[in-house]
N, C-alpha and C positions, 0 to 999 in steps of 0.2 A: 661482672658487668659485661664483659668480651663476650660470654657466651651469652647472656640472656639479650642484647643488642646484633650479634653475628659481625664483632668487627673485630679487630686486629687490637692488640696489647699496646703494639705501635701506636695508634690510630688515636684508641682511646686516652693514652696517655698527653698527647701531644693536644688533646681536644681540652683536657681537664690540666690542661698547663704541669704538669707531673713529672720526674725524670723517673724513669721505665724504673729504675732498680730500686724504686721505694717498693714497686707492689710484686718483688721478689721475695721477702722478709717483712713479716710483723713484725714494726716495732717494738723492743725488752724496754719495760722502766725498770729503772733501780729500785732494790726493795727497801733501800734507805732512805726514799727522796721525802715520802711524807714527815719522817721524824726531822731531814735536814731542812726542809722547812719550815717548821715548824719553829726549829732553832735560829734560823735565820730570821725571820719575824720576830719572834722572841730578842734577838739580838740588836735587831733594828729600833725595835721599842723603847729597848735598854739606855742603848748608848743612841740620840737622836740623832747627834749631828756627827756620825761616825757613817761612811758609803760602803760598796760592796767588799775595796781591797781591803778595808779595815777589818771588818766582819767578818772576810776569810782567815785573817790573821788570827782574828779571837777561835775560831771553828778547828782552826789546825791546833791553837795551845790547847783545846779542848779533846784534845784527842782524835778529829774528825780528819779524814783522808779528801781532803777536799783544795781543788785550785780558786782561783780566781775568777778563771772563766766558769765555771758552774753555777759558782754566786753569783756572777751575774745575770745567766742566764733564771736564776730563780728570783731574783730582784724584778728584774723587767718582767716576769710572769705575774708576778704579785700584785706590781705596782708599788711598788715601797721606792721612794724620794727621800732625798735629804731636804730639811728644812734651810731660808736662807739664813744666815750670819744675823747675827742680832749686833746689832751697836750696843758700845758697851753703857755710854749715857742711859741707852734704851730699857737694857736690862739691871739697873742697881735695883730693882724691886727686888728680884732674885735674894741678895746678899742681905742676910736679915741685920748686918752691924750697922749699913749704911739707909739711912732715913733719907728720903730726897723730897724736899720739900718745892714743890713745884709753883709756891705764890712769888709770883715779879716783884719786884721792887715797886715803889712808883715811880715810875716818869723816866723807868730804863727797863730794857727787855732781857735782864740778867735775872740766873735764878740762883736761889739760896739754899744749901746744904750743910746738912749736920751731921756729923758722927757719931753713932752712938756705941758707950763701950761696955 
C-alpha cells in the first residue's frame, strides 16, 4: 500500500489506525486451532451449561496443550454462550420419576405433585 500510494509506513499505518509492527510479520495460525475448535464446540454442545474455564479443564484431561485464555479467545470468535440457570420448579419435566401435574386446585393458586416410582 506504501508504495502503490507513495506515503510513508508511518503515515499509512497511523491513517489505518494500525500499530506499525503488525505489517512487519505475517501473522502464523496454529495448525491445531481448526481441530481445537472443533472440540471446543463439541464440548460446549456437550456439557451446555459448562463456560470457557470449564471446557479448558475438559481439553487439558484430554490430552490438549491449551490455557484458559485461548478458549476463550475461540469462545468469543464463535459466539458460544452459556445458557441461563433454569429453576428447579421450571425443570422437573427433565426428571422422568417426578410427574408435575400443573391443574390448581379450586379456589387456591397451589399446584399438585406426584411421584412416580
Amino acid at each position: 500500500m506504501c508504495q502503490t500510494l507513495g506515503i510513508s509506513e508511518r503515515r499509512a499505518c497511523r491513517v489505518l489506525g494500525q500499530h506499525r509492527s503488525t505489517q512487519r510479520k505475517p501473522p502464523r495460525g496454529r495448525e491445531d486451532e481448526a481441530r481445537l475448535t472443533a472440540d471446543v464446540i463439541e464440548l460446549a454442545r456437550e456439557y451446555g451449561r459448562y463456560a470457557y474455564r470449564r471446557v479448558a479443564v475438559l481439553l487439558r484431561q484430554a490430552s490438549w496443550q491449551v490455557n484458559h485464555k485461548r478458549v476463550a479467545r475461540i469462545w468469543r470468535r464463535e459466539g458460544l454462550k452459556v445458557p441461563h440457570k433454569q429453576k428447579k420448579r421450571g425443570r422437573l419435566w427433565l426428571n422422568p420419576l417426578v410427574t408435575s401435574l400443573r391443574a390448581a386446585l379450586p379456589g387456591s393458586g397451589r399446584l399438585l405433585r406426584t411421584a412416580e416410582a
